[in-house]
GUNUTOR-645116 format. One line per 8 residues: number of its first residue (from 0); their letters; for each residue x, y, z of C-alpha. Coordinates in Angstrom, 1 decimal. Layout:
N
NUM) A) X Y Z; ...
END
This chain:
298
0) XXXXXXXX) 16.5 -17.7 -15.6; 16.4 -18.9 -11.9; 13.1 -20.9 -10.9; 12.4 -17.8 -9.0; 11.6 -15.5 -11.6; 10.2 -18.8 -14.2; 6.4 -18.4 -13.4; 5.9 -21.8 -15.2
8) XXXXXXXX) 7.9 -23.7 -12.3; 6.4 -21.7 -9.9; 3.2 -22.5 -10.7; 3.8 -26.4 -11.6; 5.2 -26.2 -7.3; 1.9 -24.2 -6.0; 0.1 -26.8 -7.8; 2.1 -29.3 -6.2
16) XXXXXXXX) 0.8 -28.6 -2.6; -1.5 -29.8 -1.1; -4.2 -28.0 0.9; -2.9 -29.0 3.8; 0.3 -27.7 3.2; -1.2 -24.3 2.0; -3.1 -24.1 5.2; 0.1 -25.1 7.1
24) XXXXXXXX) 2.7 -22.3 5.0; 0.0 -19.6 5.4; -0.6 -20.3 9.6; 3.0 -19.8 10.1; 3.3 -17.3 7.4; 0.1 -15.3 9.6; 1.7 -15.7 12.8; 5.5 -14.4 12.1
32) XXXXXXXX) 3.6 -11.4 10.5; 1.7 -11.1 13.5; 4.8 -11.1 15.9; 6.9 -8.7 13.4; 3.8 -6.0 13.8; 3.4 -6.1 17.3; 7.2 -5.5 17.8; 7.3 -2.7 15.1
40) XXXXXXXX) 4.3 -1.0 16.9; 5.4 -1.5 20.3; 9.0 0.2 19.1; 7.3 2.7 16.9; 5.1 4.8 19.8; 8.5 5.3 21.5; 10.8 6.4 18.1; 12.6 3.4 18.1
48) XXXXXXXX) 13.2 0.9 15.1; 12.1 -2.5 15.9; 14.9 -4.0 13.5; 17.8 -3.0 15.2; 16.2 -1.0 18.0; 17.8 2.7 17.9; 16.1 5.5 17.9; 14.5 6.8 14.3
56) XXXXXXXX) 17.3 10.0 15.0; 19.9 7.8 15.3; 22.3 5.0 13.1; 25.1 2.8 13.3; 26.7 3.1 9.6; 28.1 -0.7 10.6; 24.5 -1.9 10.9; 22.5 -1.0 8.0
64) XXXXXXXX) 18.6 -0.9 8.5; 15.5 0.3 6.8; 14.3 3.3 9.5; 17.2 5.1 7.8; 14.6 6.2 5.0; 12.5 8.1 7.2; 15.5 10.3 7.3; 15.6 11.5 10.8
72) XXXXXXXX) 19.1 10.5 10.9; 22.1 11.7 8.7; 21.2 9.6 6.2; 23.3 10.0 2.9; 21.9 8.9 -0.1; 25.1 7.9 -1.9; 27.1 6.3 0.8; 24.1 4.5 2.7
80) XXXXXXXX) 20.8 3.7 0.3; 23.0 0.7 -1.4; 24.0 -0.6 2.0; 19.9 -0.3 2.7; 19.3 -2.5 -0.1; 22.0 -4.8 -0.5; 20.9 -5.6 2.6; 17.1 -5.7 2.6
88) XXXXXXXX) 15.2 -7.0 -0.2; 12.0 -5.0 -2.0; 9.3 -6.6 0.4; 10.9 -5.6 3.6; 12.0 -2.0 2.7; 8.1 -1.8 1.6; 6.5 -3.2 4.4; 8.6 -1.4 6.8
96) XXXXXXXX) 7.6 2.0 5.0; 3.8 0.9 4.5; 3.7 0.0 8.3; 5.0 3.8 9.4; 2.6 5.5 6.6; -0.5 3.7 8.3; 0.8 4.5 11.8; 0.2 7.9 11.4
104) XXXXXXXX) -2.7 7.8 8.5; -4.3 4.6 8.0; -4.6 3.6 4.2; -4.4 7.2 2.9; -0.9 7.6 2.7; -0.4 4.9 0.4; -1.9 5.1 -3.6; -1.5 2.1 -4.5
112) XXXXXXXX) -4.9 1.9 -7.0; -4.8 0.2 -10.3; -6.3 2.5 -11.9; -3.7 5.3 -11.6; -0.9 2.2 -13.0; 0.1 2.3 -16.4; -0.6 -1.6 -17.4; 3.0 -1.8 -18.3
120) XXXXXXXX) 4.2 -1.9 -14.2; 3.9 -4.7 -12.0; 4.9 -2.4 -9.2; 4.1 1.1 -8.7; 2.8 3.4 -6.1; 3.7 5.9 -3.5; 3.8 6.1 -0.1; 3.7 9.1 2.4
128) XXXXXXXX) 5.0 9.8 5.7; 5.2 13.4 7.5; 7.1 14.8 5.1; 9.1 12.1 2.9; 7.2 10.4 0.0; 8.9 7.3 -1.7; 7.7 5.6 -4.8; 8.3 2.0 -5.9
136) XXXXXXXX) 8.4 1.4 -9.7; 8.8 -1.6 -11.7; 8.0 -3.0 -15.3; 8.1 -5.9 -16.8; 11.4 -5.9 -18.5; 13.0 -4.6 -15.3; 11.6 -7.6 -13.6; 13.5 -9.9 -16.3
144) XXXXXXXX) 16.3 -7.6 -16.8; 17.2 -5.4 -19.5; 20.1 -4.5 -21.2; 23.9 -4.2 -20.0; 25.3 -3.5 -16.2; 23.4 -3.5 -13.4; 20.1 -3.0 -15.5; 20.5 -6.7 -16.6
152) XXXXXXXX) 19.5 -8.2 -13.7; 16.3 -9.0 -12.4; 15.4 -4.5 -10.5; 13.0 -2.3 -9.8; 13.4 1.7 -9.7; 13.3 4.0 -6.1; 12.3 7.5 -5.9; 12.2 9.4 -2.8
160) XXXXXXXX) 11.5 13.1 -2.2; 11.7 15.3 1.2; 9.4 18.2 1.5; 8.7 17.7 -2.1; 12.2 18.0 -3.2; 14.8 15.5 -4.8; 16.0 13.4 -2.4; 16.5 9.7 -4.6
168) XXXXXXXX) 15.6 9.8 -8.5; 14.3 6.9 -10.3; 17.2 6.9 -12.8; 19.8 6.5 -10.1; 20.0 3.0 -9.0; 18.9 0.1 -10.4; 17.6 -1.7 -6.9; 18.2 -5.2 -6.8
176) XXXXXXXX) 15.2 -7.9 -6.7; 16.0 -10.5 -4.5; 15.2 -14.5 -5.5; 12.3 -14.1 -2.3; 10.9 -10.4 -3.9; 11.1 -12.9 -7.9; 9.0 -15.6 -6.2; 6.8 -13.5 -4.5
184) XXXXXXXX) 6.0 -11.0 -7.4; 5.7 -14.2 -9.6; 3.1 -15.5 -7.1; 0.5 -11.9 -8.2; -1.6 -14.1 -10.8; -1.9 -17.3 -9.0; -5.3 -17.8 -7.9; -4.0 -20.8 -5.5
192) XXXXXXXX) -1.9 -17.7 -3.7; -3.1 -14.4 -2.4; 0.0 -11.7 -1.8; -0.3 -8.9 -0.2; 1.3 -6.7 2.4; -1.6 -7.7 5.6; -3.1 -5.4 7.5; -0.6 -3.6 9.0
200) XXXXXXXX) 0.6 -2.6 5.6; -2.5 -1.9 3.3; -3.0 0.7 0.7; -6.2 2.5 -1.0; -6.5 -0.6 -3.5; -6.9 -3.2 -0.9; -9.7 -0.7 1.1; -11.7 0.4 -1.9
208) XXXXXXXX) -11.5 -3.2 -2.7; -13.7 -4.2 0.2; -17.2 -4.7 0.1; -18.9 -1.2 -0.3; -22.1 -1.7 1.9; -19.3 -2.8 4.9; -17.5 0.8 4.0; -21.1 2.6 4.4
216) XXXXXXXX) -21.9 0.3 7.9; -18.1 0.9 9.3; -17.1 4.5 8.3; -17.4 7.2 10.8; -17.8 10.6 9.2; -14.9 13.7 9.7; -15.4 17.3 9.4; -11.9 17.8 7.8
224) XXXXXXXX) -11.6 16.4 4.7; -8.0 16.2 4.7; -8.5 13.4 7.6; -11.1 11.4 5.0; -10.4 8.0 4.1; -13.1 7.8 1.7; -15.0 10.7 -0.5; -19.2 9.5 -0.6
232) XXXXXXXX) -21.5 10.5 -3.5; -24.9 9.6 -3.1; -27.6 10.0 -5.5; -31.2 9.9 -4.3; -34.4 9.3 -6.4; -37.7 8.9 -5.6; -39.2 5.7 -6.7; -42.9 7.1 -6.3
240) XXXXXXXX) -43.8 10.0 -3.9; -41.1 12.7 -3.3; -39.3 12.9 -0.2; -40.1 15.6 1.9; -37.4 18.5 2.7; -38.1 17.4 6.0; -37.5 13.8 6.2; -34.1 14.9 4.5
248) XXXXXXXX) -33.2 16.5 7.7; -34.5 14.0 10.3; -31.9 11.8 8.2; -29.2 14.4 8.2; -29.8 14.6 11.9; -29.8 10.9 12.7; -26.2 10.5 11.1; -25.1 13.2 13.0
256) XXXXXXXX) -26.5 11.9 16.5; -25.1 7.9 15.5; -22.2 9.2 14.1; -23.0 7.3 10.4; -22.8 8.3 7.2; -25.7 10.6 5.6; -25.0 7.7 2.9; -26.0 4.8 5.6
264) XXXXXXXX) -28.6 6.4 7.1; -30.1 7.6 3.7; -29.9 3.4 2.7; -31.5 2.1 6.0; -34.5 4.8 6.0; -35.2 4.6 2.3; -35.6 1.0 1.3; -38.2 0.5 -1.3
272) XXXXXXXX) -38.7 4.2 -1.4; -35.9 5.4 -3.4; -33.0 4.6 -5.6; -30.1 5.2 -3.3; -26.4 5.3 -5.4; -23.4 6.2 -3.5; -19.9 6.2 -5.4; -17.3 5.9 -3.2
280) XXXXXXXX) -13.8 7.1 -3.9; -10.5 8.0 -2.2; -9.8 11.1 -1.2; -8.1 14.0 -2.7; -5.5 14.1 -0.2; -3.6 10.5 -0.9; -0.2 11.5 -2.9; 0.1 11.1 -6.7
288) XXXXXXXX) 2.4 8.4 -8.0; 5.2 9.6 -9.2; 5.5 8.8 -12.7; 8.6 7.4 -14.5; 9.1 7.0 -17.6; 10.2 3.5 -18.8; 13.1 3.4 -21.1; 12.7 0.5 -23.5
296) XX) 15.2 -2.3 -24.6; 16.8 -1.9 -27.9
END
C-alpha cells in the first residue's frame, strides 16, 4: 500500500505540521485555485477551454484534455475517454465539470447530498450540464482495490449519459486513482484538513450546509421553480393572538417589493409573536444520482 492511500501515515504527517505550515500550504493552495478560476471563466464566456485553449467544438487527438466531456467535439468514447484519464487524475476531471455545471446553474446542477449516498461510497454524485449528465462513483473497496486486472488497483467508476441516453456505463472502465486523488480522498476525515472542491466548484451539500438564517437573509425569490436553488416551507403559529388575514398580506407584499423571501420577512415581522419553522430543501430539479450497484469481492 503506498503512503498515499495508508490513512495512518497520512495522518501521523498532518499531525506533523505545524500551524504555520498549514496556514502557509493552504495560502498558496487558495491562490493557484484562485488563478485556475479566473482563467477557466475568462475562456469559458468565449467557448474556449482554458487547459489547452481550443474551442469546446474543437480537439487535437495528440493533446488530450478534459473539455472533451462536454462532448461538443467528436469525442469517441473508446478511443479518447482513456487518453482523458490517463492523463488527468479524478480531482481535475471533477473540478473542471463542477466549474461548467455552476457556470450555467449555480449549485443545482450538482447532487452531491449525503443523504441520497449509500454509506458504502466515498464518492458519488452527479453532475449536469445542458444536456450531458456524468456521475462519479466510488466505494471503499474500489478505493483499495479489488480483485484481478485493472479492478486491483486503487479506481473509481464513470458514467456519462447524453440527452438521457448511454453514453459511458459504470461497468466499462475501471478509472484510475492517482497517488494526489489517494491523498486527497484520504484527507475526508481529518479534522486538521478541510477538502473540498471551493467555490467555483460547489455542490447542493456544501450550500444546504450553510447556515440557514444566511440562506433566508441572502436568497432572492424566482417565479420558476425550475430556476430555484432552494425549496422553503414555513410553518407559522401563533404564540398568543392570531394573526390577521391582513397582516399576512402586508408580509406577502413586503417580500415582494424587497425582493425577500415570504420566509424572511415572515421571521423579521413576527418575533415574539409566532413560531416561525421554515425547512429548507433543494429543489426538485437537481439530477438524481445514478445508482450503481457495487459488486463485492469474493
Amino acid at each position: 500500500m503506498s503512503t498515499a492511500n495508508n490513512p495512518t501515515q497520512i495522518k501521523s504527517f498532518i499531525e506533523s505540521l505545524t500551524q504555520a505550515q498549514i496556514d502557509e500550504g493552504n495560502l498558496k493552495n487558495h491562490e493557484e485555485y484562485e488563478r485556475q478560476v479566473t482563467e477557466f471563466r475568462k475562456a469559458y464566456k468565449i467557448g474556449n477551454c482554458y487547459l489547452c485553449g481550443m474551442a469546446f467544438d474543437q480537439m487535437q487527438t495528440s493533446q488530450p484534455c478534459i473539455h472533451w466531456l462536454l462532448h461538443h467535439c467528436r469525442f469517441k468514447k473508446k478511443k479518447h475517454f482513456p487518453k482523458i484519464f490517463e492523463k488527468y487524475g479524478y480531482h481535475n476531471i471533477a473540478s473542471f465539470l463542477r466549474w461548467c455545471a455552476n457556470e450555467e446553474t449555480l449549485f443545482r446542477n450538482i447532487n452531491d447530498l449525503e443523504d441520497e449516498k449509500s454509506g458504502r461510497k466515498i464518492i458519488s454524485y452527479t453532475i449536469k450540464w445542458k444536456n450531458v449528465d456524468w456521475t462519479f462513483d466510488c466505494t471503499e473497496n474500489d478505493m483499495h482495490g479489488h480483485g484481478n486486472g485493472p479492478s486491483s488497483f486503487p479506481h473509481y467508476h464513470f458514467q456519462m449519459r447524453i440527452d438521457g441516453r448511454q453514453f459511458i456505463n459504470f461497468n466499462e472502465y475501471h478509472v484510475p486513482l492517482s497517488n494526489h486523488d489517494l491523498f486527497n480522498l484520504n484527507l475526508r476525515n481529518n479534522p486538521k484538513v478541510h477538502h473540498s472542491f471551493g467555490s467555483a466548484g460547489s455542490g447542493m451539500q456544501e450550500v444546504i450546509s450553510v447556515d440557514p438564517n444566511l440562506i433566508l437573509e441572502n436568497t432572492v425569490p424566482t417565479i420558476n421553480q425550475d430556476e430555484a436553488t432552494f425549496h422553503f416551507q414555513t410553518m407559522i403559529e401563533a404564540i398568543e393572538k392570531p394573526l390577521s388575514g391582513d397582516l399576512i398580506y402586508d408580509m406577502l407584499k413586503e417580500a415582494k417589493l424587497s425582493n425577500k423571501s415570504f420566509a424572511y420577512v415572515a421571521k423579521q415581522r413576527l418575533k415574539n409573536r409566532a413560531n416561525i419553522k421554515t425547512i429548507i430543501s433543494p429543489p426538485d430539479s437537481i439530477p438524481d444520482i445514478a445508482n450503481r450497484t457495487e459488486h463485492k469481492p469474493r
